[in-house]
N, C-alpha and C positions, 0 to 999 in steps of 0.2 A: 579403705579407711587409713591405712599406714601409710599411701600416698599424700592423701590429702593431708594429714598430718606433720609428714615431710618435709612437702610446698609451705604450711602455716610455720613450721618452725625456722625455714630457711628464708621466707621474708622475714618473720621477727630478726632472723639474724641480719640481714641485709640493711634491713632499718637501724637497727642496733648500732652497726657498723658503718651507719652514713652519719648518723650522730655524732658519734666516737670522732670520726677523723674531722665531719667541720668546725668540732667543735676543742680539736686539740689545735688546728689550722689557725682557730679567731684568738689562739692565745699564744703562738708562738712569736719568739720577737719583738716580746713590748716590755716595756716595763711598769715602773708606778712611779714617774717623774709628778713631780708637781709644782705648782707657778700659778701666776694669776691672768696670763695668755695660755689659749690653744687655740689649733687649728683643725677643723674636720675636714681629710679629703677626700671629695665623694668620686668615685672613678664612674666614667662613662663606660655605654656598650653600646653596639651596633646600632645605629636609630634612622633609620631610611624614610621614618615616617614624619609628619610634620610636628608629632606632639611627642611628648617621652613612651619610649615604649614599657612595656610590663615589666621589664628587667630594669631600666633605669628606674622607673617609678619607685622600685622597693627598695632600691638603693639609695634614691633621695628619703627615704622615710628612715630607712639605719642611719645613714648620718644626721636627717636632722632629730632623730631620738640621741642621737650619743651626743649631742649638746645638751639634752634635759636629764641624762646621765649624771653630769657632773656640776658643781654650784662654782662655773667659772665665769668669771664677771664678761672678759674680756675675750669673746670667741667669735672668732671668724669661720663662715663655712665657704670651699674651696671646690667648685666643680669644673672637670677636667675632662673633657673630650671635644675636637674638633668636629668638623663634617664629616659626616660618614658617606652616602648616597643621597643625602638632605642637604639642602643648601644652607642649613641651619646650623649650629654647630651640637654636639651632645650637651656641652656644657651650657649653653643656651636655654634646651627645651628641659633642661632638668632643674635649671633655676628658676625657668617659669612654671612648673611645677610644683616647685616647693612654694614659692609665692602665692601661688593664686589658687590652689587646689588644699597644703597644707597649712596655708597664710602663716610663714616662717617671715616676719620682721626682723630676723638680724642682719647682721655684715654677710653680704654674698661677695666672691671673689671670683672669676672665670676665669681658665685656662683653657682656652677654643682653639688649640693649632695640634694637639695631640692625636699622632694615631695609634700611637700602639702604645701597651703601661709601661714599657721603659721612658717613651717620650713624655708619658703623662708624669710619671717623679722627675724627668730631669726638668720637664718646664713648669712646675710645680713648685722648684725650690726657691728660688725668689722670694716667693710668695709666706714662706716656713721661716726664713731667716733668724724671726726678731721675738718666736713664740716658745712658750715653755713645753708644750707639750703639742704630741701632734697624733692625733687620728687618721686612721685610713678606713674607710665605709668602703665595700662594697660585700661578692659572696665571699667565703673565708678560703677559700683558697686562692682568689686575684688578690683579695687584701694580704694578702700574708707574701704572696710573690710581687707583688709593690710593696710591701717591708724589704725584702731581700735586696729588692734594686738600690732603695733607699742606704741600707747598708754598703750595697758597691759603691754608691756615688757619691755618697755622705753621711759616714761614720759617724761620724760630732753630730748633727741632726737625727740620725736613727738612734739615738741616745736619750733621743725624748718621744720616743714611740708609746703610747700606749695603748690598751685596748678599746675598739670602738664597740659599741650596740649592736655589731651585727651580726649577730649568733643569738639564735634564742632556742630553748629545747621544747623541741615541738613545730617549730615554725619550719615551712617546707619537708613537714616528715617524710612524705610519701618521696617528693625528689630528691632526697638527701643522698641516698647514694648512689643516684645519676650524678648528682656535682659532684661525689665523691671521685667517682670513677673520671669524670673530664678535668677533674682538677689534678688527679694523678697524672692522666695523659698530659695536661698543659705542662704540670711541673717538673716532666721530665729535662725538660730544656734548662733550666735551670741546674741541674748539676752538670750537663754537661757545657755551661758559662754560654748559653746562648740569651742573647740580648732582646732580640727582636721580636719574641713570641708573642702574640697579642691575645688575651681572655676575653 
């Protein structure tokens, strides 16, 4: 009985703690800039297959809910991955996606040459230039370590970060602190000023 009590206590704590961190993750490094432009950008992952996969999918749904988030006239949404093992690009099958699965009629933009999230904010920024405020969709610890890059490469733009939609409490409970635990691992590289780590 006091095991099994143990086990029950020690997942509540587990869960507890996958909360906790993605959800300090989806709010570190933004602020509450405001303007009558923004920009959502929704980051790719691996996609070998022909259509978005389950991980892309939920990521085009964070960013396109964090445009229904906010009553901003003038928003563009910004998806950012090249080919992976698909001939297609990520940024490709996640716009078609959002089109045709969640019928998103606004402004789409594509960034298709990125493979790794340093490459997706530096060829990304073009795109940010002319907006007041800028969204990053994805899970909370690639979005928050594509805030950081954002920071290394441009100050003056990560000055108009704010929080995207994609944290909700509840949502992915059970995996929350699997992301937690891979998103610690990914974000080691980042204090030690590594560039190239890919989420």
């Amino acid at each position: 009985m006091r095991r099994r009590t143990g086990f029950a206590m020690a997942g509540v704590a587990a869960l507890a703690w996958g909360e906790w961190l993605n959800r300090r993750w989806s709010r570190a490094l933004v602020g509450s800039s405001g303007g009558a432009s923004e920009a959502v950008v929704v980051l790719g992952y691996r996609n070998p297959q022909p259509t978005a996969n389950f991980i892309n999918r939920w990521r085009v749904r964070a960013g396109v809910r964090s445009v229904a988030a906010d009553n901003v006239r003038d928003t563009r949404v910004i998806f950012s991955g090249g080919p992976a093992d698909s001939r297609t690009a990520e940024a490709q099958l996640m716009a078609e996606y959002a089109k045709s699965v969640l019928e998103f009629d606004g402004t789409v933009l594509l960034e298709d040459r990125s493979a790794t999230t340093w490459e997706n904010i530096t060829n990304v920024i073009p795109l940010l230039e002319d907006v007041d405020r800028i969204k990053i969709a994805s899970q909370p610890a690639h979005a928050f370590k594509a805030r950081v890059y954002l920071r290394r490469q441009r100050p003056d733009l990560a000055e108009k970060l704010v929080r995207a939609d994609d944290y909700r409490p509840g949502e992915w409970m059970v995996a929350k602190p699997l992301l937690a635990l891979y998103g610690l691992w990914t974000l080691r590289g980042i204090r030690a000023g590594e560039q190239k780590t890919s989420l």
